[in-house]
PyMOL commands that place a pseudoatom at each C-alpha (Angstrom):
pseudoatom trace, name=CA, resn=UNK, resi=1, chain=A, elem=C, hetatm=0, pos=[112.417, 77.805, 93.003]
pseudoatom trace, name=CA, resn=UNK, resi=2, chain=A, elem=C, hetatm=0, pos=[112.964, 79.851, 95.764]
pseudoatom trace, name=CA, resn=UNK, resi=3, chain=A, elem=C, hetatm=0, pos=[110.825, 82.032, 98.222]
pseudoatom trace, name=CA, resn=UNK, resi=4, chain=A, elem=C, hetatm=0, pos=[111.285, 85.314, 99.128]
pseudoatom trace, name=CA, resn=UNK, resi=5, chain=A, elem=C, hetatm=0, pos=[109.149, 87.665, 101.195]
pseudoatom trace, name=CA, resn=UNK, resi=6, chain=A, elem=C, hetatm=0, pos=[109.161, 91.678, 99.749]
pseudoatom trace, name=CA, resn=UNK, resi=7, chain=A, elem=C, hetatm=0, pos=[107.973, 94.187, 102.321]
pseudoatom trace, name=CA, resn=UNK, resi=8, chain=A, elem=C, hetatm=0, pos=[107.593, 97.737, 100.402]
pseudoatom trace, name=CA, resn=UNK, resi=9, chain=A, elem=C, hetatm=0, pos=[106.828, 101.030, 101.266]
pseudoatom trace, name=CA, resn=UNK, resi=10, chain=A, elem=C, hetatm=0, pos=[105.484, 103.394, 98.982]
pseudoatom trace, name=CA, resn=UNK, resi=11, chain=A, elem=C, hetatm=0, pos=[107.214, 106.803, 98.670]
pseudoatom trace, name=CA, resn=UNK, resi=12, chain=A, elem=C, hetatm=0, pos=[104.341, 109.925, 98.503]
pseudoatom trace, name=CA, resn=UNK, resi=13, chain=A, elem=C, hetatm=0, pos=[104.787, 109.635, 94.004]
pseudoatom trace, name=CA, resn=UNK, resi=14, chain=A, elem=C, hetatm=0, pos=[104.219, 105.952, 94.314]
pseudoatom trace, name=CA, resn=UNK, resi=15, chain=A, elem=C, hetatm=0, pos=[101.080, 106.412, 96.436]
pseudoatom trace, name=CA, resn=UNK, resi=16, chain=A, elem=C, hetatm=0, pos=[99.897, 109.048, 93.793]
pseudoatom trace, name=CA, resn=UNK, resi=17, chain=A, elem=C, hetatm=0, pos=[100.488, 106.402, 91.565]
pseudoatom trace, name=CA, resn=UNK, resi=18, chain=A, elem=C, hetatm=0, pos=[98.552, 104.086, 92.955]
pseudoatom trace, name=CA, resn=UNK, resi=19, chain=A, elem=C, hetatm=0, pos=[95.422, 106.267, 93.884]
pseudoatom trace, name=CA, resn=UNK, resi=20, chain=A, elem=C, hetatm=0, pos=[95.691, 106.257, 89.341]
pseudoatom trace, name=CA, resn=UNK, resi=21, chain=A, elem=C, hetatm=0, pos=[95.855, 103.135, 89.120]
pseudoatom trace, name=CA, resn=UNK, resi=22, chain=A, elem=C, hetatm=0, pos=[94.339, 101.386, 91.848]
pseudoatom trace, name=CA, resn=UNK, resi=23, chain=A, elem=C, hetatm=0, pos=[95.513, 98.675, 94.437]
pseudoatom trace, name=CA, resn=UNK, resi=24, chain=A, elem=C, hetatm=0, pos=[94.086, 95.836, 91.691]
pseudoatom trace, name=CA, resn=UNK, resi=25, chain=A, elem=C, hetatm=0, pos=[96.276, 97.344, 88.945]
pseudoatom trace, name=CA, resn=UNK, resi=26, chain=A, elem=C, hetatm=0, pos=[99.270, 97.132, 90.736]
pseudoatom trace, name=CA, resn=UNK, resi=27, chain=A, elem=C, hetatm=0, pos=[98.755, 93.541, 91.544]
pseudoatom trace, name=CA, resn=UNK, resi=28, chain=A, elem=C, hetatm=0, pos=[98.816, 92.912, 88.112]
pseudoatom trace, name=CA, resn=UNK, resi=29, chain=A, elem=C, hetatm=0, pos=[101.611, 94.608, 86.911]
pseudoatom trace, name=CA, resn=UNK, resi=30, chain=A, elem=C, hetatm=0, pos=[103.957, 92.870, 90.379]
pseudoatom trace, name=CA, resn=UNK, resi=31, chain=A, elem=C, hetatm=0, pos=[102.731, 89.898, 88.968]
pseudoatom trace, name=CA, resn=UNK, resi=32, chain=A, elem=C, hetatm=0, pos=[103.109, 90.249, 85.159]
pseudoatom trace, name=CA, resn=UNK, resi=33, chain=A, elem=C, hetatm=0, pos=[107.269, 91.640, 86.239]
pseudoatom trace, name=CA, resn=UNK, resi=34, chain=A, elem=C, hetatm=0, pos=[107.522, 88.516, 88.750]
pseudoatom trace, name=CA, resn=UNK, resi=35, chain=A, elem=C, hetatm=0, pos=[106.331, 86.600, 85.786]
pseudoatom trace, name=CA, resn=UNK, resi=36, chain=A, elem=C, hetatm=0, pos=[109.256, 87.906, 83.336]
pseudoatom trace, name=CA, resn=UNK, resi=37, chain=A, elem=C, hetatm=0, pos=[111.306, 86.701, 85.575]
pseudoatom trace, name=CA, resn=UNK, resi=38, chain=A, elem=C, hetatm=0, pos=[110.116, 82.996, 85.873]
pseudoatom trace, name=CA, resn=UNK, resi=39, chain=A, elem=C, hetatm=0, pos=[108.614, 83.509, 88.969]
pseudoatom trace, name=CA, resn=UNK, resi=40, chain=A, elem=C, hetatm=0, pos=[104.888, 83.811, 90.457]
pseudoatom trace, name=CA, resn=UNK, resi=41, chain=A, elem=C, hetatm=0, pos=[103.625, 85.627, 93.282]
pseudoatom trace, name=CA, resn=UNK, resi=42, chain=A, elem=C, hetatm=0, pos=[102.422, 83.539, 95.700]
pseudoatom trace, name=CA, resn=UNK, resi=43, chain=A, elem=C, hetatm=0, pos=[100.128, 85.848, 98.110]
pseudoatom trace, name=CA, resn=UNK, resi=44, chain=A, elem=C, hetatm=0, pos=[99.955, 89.617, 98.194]
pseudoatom trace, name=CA, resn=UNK, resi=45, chain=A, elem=C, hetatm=0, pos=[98.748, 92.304, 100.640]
pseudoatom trace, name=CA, resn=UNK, resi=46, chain=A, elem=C, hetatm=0, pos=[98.175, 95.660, 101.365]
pseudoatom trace, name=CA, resn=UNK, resi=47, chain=A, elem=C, hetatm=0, pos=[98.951, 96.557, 105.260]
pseudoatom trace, name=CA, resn=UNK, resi=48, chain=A, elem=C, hetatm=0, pos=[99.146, 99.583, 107.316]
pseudoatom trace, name=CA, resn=UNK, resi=49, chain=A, elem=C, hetatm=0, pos=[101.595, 100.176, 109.615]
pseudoatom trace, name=CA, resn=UNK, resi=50, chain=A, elem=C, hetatm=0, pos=[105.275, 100.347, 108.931]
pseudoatom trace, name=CA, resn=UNK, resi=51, chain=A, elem=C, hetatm=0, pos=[104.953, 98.477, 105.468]
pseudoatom trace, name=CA, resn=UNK, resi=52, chain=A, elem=C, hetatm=0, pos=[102.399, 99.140, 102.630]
pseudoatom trace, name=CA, resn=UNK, resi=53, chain=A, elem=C, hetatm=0, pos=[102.656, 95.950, 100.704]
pseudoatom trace, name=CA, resn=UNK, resi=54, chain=A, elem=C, hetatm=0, pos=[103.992, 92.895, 101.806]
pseudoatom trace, name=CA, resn=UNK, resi=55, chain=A, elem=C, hetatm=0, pos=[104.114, 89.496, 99.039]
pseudoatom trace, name=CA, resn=UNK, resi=56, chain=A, elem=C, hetatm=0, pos=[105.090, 85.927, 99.476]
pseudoatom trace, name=CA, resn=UNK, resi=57, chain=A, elem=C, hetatm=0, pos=[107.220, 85.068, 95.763]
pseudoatom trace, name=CA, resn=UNK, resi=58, chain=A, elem=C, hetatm=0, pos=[108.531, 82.515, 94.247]
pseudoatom trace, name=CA, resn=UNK, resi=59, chain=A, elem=C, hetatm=0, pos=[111.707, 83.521, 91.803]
pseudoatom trace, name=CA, resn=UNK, resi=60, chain=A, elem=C, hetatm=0, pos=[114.476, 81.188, 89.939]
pseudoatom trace, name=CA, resn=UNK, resi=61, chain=A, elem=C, hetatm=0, pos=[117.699, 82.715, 92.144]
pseudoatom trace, name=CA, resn=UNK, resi=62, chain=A, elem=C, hetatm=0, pos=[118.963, 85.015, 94.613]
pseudoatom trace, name=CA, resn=UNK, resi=63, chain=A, elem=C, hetatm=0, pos=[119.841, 86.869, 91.219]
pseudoatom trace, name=CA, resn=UNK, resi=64, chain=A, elem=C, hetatm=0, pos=[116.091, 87.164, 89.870]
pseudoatom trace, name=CA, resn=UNK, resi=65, chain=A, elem=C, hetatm=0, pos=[115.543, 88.634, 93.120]
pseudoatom trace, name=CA, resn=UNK, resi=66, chain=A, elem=C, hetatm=0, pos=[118.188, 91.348, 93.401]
pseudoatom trace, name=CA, resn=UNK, resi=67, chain=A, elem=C, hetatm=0, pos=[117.487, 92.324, 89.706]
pseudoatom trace, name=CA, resn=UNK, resi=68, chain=A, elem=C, hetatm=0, pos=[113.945, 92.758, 91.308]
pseudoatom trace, name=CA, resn=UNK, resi=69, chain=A, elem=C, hetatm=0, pos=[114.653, 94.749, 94.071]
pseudoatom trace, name=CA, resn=UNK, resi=70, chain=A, elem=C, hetatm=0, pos=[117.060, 96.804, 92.332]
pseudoatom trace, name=CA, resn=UNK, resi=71, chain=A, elem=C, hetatm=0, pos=[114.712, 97.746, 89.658]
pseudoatom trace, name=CA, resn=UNK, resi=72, chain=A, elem=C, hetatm=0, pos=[111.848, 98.214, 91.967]
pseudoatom trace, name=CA, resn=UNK, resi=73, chain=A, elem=C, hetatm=0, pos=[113.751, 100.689, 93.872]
pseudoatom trace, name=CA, resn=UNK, resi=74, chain=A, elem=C, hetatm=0, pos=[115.366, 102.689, 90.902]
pseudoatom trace, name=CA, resn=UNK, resi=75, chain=A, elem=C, hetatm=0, pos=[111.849, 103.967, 90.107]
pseudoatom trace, name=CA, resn=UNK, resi=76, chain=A, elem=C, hetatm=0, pos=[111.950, 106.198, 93.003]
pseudoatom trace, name=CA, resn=UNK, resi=77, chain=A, elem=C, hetatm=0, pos=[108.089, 105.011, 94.359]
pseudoatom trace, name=CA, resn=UNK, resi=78, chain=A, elem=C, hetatm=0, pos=[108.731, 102.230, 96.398]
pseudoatom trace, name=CA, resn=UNK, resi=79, chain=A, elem=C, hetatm=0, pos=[111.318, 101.837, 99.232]
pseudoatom trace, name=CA, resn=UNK, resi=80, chain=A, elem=C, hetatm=0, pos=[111.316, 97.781, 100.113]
pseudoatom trace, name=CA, resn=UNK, resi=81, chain=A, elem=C, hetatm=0, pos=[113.163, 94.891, 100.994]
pseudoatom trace, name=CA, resn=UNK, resi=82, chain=A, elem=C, hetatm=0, pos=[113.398, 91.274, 100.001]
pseudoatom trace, name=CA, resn=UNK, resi=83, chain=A, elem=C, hetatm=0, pos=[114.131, 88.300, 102.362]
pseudoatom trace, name=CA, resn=UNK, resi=84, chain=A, elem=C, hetatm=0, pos=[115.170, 84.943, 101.738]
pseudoatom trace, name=CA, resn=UNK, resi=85, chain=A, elem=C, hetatm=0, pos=[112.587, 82.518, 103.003]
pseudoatom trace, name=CA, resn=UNK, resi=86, chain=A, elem=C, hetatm=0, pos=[113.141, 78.862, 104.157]
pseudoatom trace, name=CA, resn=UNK, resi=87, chain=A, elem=C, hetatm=0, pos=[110.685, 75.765, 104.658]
pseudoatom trace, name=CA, resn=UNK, resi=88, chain=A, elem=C, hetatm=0, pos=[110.435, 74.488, 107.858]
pseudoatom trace, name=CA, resn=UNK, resi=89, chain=A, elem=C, hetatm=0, pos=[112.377, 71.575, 106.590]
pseudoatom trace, name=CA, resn=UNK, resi=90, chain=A, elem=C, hetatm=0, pos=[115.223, 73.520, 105.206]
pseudoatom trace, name=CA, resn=UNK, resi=91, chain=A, elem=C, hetatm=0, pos=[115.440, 75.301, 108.932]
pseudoatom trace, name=CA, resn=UNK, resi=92, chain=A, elem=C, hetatm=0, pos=[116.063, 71.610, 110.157]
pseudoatom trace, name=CA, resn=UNK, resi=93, chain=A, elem=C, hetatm=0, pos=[119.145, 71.308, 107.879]
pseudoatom trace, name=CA, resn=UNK, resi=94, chain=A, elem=C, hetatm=0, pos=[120.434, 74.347, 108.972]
pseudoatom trace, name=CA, resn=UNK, resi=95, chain=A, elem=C, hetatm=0, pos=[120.459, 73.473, 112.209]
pseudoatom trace, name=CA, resn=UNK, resi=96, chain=A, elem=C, hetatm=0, pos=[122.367, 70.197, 110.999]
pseudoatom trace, name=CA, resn=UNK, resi=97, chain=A, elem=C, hetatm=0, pos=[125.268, 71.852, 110.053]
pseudoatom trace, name=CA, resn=UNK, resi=98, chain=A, elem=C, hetatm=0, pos=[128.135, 71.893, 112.190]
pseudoatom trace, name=CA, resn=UNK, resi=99, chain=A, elem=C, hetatm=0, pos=[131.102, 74.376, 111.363]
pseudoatom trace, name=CA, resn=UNK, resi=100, chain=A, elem=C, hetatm=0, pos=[134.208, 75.024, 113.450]
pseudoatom trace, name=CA, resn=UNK, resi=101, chain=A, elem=C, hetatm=0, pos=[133.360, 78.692, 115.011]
pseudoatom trace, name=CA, resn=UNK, resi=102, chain=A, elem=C, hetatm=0, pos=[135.022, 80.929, 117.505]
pseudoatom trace, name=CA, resn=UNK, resi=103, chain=A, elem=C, hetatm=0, pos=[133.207, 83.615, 119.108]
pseudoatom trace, name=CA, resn=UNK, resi=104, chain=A, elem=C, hetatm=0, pos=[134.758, 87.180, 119.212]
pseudoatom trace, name=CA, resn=UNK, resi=105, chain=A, elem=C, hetatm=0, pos=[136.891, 87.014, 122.356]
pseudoatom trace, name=CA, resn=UNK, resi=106, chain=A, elem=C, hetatm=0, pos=[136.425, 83.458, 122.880]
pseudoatom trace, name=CA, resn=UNK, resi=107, chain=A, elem=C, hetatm=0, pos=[139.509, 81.402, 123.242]
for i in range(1, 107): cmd.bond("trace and resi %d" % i, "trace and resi %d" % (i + 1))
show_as sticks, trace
zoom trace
């Protein structure tokens, strides 16, 4: 599986929302979706600042995620945005592989 990081901000519904339902039962329904989808949340917190909620996921595919995303955001409550996460050991790799690039402008 891979990992993906969500950052979300609720919109001023969604925070109505959650003052009903409470931070607790909006865990579990992220987690019971994530789980529909073969996935499992791995951490999850509530911040202030720029983002409101911010979760550390595991999910099947890049598709799993943008079904996600897209459905999250077609509510209307939540603005957010997902982000491919790699190991340590996968950054290594990356760095491994050569390609034949040219700069813009570069001859």
């Amino acid at each position: 599986m891979a990992k993906y990081m969500y950052q979300a901000s609720y919109t001023l519904e969604g925070v109505r929302g959650l003052l009903k339902e409470t931070a607790s039962g909006r865990r579990k329904a992220i987690e019971s979706a994530i789980g529909a989808l073969g996935g499992k949340v791995e951490s999850f917190y509530y911040c202030f600042g720029e983002d409101d909620v911010v979760l550390i996921m595991d999910l099947p595919n890049n598709v799993s995620a943008a079904g996600l995303g897209m459905t999250v955001a077609a509510s209307g409550m939540v603005q957010g945005r997902i982000t491919p996460l790699l190991t340590v050991e996968e950054a290594d790799k990356a760095l491994g592989v050569k390609i034949g690039y040219r700069p813009p402008g570069q001859p």
